[in-house]
Biopython code that builds the backbone (N, CA, C, O; Angstrom):
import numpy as np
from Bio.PDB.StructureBuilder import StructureBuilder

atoms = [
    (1, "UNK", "N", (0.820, -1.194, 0.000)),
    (1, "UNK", "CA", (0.000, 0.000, 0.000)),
    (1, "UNK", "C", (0.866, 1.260, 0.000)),
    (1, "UNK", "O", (0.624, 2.058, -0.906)),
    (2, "UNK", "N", (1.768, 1.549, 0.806)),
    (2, "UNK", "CA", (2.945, 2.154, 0.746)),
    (2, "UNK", "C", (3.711, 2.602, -0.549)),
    (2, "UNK", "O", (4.109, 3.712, -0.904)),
    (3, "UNK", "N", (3.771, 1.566, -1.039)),
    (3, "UNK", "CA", (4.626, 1.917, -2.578)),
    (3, "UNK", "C", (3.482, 2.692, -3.607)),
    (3, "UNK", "O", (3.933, 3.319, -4.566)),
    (4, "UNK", "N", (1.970, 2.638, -3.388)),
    (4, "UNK", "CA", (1.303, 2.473, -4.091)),
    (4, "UNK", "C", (1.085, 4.007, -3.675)),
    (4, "UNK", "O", (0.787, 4.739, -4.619)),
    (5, "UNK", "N", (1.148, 4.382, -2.892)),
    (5, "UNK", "CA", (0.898, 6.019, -2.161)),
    (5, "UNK", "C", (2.223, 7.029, -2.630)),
    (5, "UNK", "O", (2.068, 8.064, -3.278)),
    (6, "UNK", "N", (3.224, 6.634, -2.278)),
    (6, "UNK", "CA", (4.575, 6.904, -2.843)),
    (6, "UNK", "C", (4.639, 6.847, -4.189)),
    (6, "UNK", "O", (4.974, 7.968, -4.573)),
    (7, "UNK", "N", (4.457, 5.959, -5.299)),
    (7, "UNK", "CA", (3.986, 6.231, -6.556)),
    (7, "UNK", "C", (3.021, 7.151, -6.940)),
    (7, "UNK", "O", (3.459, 7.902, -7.811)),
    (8, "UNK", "N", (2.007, 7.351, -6.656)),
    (8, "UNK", "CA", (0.890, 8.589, -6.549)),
    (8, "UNK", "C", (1.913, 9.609, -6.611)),
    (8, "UNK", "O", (2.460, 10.132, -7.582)),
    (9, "UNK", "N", (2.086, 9.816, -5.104)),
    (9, "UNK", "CA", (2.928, 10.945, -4.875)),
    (9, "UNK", "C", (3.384, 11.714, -5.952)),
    (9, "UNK", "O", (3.007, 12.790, -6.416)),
    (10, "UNK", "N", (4.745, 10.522, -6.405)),
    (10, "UNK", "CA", (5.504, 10.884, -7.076)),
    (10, "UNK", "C", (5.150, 11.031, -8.575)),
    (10, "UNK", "O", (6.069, 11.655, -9.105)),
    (11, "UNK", "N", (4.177, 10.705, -9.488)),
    (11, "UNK", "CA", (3.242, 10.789, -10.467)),
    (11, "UNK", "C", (2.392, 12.028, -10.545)),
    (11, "UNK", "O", (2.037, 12.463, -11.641)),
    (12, "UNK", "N", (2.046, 12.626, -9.380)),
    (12, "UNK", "CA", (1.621, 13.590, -8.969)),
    (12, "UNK", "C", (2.363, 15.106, -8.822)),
    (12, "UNK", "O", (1.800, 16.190, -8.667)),
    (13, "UNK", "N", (3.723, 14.841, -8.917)),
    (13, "UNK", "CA", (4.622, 15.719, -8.472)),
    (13, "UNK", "C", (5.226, 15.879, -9.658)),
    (13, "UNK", "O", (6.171, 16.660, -9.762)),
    (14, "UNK", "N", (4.818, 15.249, -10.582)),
    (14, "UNK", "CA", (6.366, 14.998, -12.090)),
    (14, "UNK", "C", (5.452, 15.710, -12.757)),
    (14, "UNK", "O", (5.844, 16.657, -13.439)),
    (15, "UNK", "N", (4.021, 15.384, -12.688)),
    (15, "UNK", "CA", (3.215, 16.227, -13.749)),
    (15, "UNK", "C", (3.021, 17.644, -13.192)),
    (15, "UNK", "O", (3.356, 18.678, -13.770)),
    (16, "UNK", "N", (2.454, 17.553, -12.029)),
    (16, "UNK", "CA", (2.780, 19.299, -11.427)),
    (16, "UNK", "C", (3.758, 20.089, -12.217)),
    (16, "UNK", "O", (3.445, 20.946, -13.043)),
    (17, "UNK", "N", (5.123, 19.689, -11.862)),
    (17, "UNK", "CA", (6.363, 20.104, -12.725)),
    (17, "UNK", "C", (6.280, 20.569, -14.261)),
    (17, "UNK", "O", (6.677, 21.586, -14.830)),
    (18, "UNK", "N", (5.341, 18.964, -14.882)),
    (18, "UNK", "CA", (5.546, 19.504, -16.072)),
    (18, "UNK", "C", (4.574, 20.354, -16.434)),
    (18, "UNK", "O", (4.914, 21.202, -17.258)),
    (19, "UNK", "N", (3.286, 20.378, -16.000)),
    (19, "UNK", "CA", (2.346, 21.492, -16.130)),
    (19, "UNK", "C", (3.217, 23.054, -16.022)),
    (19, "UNK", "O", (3.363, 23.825, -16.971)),
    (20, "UNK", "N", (3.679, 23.248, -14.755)),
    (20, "UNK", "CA", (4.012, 24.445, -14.546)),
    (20, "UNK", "C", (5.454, 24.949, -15.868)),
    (20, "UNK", "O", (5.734, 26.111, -16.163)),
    (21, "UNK", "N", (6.006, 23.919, -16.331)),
    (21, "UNK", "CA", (6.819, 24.463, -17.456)),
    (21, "UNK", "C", (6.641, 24.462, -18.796)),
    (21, "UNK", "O", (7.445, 24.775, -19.675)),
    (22, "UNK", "N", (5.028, 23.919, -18.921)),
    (22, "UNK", "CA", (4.375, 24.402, -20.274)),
    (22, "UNK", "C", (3.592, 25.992, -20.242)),
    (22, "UNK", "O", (3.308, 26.635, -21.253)),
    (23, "UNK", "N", (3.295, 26.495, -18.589)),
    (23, "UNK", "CA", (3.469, 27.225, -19.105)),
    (23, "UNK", "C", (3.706, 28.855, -18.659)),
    (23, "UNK", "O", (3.055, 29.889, -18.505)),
    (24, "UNK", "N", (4.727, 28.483, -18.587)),
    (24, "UNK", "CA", (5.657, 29.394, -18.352)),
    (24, "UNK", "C", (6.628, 30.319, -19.785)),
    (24, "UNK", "O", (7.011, 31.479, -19.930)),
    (25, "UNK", "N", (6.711, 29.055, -20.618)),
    (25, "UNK", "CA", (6.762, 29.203, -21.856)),
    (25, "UNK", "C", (7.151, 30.549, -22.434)),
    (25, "UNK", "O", (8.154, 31.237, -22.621)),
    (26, "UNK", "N", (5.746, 30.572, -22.635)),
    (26, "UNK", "CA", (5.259, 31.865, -23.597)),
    (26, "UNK", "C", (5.910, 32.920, -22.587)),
    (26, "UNK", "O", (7.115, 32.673, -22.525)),
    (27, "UNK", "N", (5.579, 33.971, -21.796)),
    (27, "UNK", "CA", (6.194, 34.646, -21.466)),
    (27, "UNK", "C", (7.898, 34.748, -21.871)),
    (27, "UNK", "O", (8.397, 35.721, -22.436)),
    (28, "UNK", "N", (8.383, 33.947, -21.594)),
    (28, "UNK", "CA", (9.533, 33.927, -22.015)),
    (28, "UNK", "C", (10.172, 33.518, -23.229)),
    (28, "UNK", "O", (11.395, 33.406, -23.317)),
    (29, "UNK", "N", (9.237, 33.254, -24.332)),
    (29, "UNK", "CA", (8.747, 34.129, -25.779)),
    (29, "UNK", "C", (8.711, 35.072, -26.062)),
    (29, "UNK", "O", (9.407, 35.469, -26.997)),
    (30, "UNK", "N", (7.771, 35.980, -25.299)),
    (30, "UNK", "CA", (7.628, 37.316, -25.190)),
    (30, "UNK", "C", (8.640, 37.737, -25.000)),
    (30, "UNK", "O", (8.781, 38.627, -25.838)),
    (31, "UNK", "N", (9.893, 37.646, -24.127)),
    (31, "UNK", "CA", (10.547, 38.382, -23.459)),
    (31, "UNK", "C", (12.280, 38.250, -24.595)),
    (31, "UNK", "O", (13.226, 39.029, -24.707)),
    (32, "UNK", "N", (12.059, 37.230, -25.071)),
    (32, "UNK", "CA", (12.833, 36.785, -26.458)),
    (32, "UNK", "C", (12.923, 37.742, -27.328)),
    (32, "UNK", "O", (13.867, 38.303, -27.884)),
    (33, "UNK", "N", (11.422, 37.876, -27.370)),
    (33, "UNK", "CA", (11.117, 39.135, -28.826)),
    (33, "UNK", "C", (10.926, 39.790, -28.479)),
    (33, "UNK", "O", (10.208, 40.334, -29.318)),
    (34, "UNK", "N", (10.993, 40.499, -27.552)),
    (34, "UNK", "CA", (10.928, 42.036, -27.367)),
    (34, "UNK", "C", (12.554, 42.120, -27.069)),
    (34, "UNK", "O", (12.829, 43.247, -27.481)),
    (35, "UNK", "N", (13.308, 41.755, -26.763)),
    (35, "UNK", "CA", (14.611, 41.828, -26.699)),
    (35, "UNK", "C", (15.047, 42.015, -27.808)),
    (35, "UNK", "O", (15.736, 43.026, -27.947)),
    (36, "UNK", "N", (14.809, 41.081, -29.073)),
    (36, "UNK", "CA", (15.391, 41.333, -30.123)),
    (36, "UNK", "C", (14.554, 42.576, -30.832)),
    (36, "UNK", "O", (15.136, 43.052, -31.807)),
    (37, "UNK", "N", (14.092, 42.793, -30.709)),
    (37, "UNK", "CA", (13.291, 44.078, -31.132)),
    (37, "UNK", "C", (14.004, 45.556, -30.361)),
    (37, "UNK", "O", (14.154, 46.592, -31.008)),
    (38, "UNK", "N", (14.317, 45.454, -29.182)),
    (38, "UNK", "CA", (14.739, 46.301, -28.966)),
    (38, "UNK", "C", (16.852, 46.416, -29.344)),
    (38, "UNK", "O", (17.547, 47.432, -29.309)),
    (39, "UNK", "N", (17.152, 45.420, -29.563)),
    (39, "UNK", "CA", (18.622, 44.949, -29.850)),
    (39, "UNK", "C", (18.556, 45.514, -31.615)),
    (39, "UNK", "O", (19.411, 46.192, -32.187)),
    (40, "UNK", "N", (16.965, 44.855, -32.319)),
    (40, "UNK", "CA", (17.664, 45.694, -33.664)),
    (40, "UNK", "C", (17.234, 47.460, -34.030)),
    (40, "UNK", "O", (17.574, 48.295, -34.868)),
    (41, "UNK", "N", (16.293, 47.396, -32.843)),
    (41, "UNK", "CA", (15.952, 49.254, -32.799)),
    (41, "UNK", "C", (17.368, 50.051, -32.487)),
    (41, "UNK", "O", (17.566, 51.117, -33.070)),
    (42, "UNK", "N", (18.432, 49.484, -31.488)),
    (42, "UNK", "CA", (19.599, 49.980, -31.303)),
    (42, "UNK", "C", (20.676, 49.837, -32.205)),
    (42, "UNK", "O", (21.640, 50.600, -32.164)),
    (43, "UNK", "N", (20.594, 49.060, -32.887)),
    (43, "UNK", "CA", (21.518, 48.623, -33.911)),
    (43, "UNK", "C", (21.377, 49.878, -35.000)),
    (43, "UNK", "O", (22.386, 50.338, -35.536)),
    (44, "UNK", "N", (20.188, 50.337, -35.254)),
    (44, "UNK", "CA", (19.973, 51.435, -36.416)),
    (44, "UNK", "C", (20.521, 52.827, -35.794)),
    (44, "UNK", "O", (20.505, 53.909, -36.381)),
    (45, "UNK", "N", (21.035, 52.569, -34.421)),
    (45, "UNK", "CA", (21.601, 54.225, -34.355)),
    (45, "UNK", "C", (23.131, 54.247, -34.685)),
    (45, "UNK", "O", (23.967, 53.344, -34.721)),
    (46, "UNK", "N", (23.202, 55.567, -34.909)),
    (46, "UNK", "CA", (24.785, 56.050, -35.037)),
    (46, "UNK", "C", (25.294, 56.096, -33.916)),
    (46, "UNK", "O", (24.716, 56.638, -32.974)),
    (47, "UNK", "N", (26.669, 55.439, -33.799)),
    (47, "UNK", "CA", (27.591, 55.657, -32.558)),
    (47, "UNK", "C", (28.615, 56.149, -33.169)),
    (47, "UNK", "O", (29.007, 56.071, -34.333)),
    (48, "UNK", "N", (29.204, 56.935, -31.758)),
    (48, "UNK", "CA", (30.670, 57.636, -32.041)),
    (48, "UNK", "C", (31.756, 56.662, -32.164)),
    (48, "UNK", "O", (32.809, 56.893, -32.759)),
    (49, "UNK", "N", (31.385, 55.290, -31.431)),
    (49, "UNK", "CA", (32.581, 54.460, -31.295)),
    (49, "UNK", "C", (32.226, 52.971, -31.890)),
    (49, "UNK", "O", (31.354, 52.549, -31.130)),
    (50, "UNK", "N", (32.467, 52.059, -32.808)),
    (50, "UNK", "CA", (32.219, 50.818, -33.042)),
    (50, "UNK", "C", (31.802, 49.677, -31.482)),
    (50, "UNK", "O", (30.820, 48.940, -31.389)),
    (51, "UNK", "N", (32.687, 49.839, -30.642)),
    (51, "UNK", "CA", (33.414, 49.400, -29.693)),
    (51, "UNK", "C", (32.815, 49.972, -28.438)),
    (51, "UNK", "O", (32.779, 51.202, -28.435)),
    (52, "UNK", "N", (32.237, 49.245, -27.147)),
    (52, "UNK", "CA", (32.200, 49.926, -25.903)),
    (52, "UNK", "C", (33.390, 50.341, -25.219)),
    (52, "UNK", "O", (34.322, 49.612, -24.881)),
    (53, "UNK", "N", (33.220, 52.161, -24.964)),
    (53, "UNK", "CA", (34.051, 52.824, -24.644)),
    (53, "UNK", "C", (34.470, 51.950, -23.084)),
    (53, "UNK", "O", (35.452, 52.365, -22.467)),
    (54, "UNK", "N", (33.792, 50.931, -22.605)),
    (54, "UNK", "CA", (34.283, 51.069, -21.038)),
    (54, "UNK", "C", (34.931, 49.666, -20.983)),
    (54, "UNK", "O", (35.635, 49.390, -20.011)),
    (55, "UNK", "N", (34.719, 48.693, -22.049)),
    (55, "UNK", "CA", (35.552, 47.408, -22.025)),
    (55, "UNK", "C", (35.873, 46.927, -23.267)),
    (55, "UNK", "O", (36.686, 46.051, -23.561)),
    (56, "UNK", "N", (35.317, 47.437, -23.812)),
    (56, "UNK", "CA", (36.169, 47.148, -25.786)),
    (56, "UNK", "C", (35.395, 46.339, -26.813)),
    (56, "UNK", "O", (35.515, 46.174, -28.027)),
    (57, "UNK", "N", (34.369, 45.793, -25.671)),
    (57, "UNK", "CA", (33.562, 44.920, -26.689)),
    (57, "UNK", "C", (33.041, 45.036, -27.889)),
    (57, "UNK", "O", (32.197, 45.928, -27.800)),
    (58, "UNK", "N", (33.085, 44.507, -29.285)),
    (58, "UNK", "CA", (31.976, 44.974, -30.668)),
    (58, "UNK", "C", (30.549, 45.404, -30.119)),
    (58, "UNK", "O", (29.749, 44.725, -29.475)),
    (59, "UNK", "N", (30.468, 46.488, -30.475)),
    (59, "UNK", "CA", (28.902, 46.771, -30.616)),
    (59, "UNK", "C", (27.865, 45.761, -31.232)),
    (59, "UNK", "O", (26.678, 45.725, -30.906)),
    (60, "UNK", "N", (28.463, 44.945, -32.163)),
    (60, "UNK", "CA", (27.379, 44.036, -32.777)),
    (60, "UNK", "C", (27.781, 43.012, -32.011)),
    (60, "UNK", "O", (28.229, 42.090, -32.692)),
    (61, "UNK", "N", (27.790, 42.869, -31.150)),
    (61, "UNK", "CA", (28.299, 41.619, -30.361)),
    (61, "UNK", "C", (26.997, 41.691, -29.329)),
    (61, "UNK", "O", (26.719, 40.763, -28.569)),
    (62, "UNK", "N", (26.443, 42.596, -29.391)),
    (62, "UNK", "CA", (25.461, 42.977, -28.276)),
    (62, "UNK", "C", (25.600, 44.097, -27.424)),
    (62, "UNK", "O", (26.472, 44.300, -26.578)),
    (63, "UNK", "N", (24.723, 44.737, -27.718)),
    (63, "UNK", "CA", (24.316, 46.062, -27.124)),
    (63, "UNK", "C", (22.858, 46.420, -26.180)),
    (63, "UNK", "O", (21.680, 46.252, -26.493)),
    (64, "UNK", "N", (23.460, 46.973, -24.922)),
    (64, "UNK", "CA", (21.876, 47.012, -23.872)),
    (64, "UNK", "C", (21.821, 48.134, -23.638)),
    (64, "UNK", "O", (20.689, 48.342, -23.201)),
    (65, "UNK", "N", (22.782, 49.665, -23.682)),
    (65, "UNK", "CA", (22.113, 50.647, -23.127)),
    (65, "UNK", "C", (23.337, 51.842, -23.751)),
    (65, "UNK", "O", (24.448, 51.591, -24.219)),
    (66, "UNK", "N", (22.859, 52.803, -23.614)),
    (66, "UNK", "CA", (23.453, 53.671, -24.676)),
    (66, "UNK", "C", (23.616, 54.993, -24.002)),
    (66, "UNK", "O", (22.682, 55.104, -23.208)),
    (67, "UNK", "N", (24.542, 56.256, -23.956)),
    (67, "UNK", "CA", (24.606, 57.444, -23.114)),
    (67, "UNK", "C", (24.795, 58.033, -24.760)),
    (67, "UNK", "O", (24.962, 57.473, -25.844)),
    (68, "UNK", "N", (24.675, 59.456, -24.316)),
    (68, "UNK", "CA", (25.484, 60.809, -24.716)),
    (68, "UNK", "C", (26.380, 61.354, -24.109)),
    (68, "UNK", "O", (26.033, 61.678, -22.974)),
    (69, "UNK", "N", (28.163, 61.791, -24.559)),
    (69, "UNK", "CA", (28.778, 62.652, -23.959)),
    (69, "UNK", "C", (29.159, 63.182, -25.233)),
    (69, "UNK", "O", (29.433, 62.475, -26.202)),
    (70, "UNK", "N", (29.180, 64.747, -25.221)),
    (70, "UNK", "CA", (29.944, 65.903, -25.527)),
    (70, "UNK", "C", (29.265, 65.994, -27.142)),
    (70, "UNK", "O", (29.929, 66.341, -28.119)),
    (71, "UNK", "N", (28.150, 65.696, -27.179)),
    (71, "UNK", "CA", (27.158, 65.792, -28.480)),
    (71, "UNK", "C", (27.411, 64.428, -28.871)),
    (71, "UNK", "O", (27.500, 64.399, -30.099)),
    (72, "UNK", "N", (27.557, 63.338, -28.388)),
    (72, "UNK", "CA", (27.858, 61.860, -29.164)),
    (72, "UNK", "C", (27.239, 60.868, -28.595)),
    (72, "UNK", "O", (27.095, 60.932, -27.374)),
    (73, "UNK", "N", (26.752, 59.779, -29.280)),
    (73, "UNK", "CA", (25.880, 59.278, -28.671)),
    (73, "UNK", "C", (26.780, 57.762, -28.756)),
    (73, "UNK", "O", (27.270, 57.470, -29.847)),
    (74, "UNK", "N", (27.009, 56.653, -27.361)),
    (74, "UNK", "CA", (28.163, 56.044, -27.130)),
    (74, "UNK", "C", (26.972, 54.620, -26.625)),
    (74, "UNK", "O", (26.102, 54.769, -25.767)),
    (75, "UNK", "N", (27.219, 53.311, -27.388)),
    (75, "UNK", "CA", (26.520, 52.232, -26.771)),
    (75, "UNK", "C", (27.549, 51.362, -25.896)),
    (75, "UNK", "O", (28.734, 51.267, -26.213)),
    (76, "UNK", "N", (27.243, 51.017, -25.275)),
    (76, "UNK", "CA", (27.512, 49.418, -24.369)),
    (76, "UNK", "C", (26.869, 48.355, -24.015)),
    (76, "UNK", "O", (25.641, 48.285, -24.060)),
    (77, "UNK", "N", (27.743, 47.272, -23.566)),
    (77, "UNK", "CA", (27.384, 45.718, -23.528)),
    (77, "UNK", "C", (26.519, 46.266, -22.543)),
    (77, "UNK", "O", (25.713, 47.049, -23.046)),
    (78, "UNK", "N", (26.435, 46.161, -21.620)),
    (78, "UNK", "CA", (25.678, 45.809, -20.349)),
    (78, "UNK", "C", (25.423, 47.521, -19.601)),
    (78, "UNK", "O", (25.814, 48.482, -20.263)),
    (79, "UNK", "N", (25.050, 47.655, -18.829)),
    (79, "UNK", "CA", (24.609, 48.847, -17.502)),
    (79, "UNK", "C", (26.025, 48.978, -16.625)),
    (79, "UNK", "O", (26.615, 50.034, -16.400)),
    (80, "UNK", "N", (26.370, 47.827, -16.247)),
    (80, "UNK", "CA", (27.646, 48.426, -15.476)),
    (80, "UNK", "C", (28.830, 48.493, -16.797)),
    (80, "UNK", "O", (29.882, 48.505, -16.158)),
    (81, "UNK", "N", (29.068, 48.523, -17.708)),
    (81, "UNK", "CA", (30.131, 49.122, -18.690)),
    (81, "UNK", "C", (29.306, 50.754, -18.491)),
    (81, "UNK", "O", (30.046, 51.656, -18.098)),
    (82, "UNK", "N", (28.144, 51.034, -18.700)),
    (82, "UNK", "CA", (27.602, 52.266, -18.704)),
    (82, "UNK", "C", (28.136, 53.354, -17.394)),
    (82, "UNK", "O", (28.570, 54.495, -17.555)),
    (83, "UNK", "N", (28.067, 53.076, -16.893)),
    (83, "UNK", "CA", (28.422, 53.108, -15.290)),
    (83, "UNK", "C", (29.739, 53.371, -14.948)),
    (83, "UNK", "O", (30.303, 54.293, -14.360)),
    (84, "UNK", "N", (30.067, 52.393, -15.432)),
    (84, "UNK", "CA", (31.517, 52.561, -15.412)),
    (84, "UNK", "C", (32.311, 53.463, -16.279)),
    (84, "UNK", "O", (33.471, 53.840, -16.117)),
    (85, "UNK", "N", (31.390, 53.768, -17.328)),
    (85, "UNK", "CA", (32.178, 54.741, -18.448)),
    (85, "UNK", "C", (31.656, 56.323, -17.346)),
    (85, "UNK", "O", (32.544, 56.996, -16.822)),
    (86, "UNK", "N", (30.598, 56.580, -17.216)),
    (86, "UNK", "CA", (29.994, 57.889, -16.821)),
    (86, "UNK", "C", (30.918, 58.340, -15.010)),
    (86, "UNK", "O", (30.672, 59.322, -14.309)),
    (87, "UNK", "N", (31.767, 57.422, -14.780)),
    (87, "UNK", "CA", (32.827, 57.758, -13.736)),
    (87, "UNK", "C", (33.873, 58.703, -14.719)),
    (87, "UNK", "O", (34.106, 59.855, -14.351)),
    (88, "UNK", "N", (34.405, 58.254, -15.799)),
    (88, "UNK", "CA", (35.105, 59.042, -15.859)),
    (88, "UNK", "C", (35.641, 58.810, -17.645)),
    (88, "UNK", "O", (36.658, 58.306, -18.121)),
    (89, "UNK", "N", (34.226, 59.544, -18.381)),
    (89, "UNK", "CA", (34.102, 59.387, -19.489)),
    (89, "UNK", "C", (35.507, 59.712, -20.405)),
    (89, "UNK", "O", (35.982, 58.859, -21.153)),
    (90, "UNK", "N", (36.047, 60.947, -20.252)),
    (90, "UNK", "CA", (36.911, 61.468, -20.854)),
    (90, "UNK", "C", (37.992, 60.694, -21.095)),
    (90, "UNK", "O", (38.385, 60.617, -22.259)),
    (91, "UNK", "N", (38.861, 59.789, -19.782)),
    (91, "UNK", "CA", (39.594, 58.946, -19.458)),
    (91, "UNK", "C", (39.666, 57.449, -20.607)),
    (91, "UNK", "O", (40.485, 57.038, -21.430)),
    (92, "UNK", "N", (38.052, 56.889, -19.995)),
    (92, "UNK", "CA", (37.929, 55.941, -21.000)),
    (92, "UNK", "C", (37.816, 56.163, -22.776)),
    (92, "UNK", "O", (37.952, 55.197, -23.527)),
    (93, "UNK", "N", (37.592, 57.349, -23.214)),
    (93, "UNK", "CA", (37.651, 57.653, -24.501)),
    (93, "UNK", "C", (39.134, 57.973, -24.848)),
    (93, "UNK", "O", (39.383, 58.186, -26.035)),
    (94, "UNK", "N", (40.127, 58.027, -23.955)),
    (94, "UNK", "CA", (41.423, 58.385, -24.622)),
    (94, "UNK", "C", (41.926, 56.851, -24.409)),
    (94, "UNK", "O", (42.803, 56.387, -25.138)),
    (95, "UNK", "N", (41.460, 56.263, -23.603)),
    (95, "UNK", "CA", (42.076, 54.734, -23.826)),
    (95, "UNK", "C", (41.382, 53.803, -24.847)),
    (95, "UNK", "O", (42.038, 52.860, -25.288)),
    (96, "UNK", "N", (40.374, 53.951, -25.172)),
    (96, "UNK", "CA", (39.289, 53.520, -26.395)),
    (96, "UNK", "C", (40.457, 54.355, -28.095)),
    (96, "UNK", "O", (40.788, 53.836, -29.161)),
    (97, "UNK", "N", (40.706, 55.746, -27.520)),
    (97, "UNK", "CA", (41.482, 56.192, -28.840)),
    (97, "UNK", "C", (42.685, 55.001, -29.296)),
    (97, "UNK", "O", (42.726, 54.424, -30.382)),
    (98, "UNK", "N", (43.681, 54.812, -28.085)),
    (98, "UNK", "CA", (44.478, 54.057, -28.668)),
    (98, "UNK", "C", (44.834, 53.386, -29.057)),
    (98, "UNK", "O", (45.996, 53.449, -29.457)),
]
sb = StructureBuilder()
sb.init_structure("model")
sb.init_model(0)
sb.init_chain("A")
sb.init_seg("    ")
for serial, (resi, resn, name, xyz) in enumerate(atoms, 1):
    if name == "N":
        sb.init_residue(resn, " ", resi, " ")
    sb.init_atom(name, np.array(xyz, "f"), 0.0, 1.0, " ", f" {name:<3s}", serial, name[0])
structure = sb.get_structure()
């Protein structure tokens, strides 16, 4: 009787699981394509630099967030490259020059 309760259980618990990751799904569909939607809306702007000014990375390598300094408009990989450039913009653009 035991095994037979414990099987339940566990029959009970595998489909739970898989219910909850059908659907979950879609959202994270959604969240797919709106990413790339916003990745090729950024792609159509002009940058001053190919390259993130704060770690060197290709711009087409992936791009999440974008500043202005000194009339120029400058993308980067991630929020903390952003961050890290707006400490001490000037600095990182003469090491980006060389």
């Amino acid at each position: 009787m035991r095994i037979v309760l414990i099987a339940a259980c566990f029959a009970y618990v595998a489909t739970a699981c898989n219910n909850e990751s059908n659907t979950t799904a879609a959202p994270k569909e959604k969240m797919a394509t709106e990413a790339v939607a916003v990745d090729s809306a950024l792609a159509k702007l002009s940058f001053a630099s190919k390259k993130d000014p704060s770690c060197g990375m290709p711009l087409k390598a992936g791009l999440k967030d974008t500043t202005t300094y000194n009339g120029k408009l400058y993308g980067f990989c991630s929020e903390e490259c952003k961050r890290d450039f707006l400490t001490d913009p000037a600095g990182h653009l003469a090491v980006l020059k060389e």
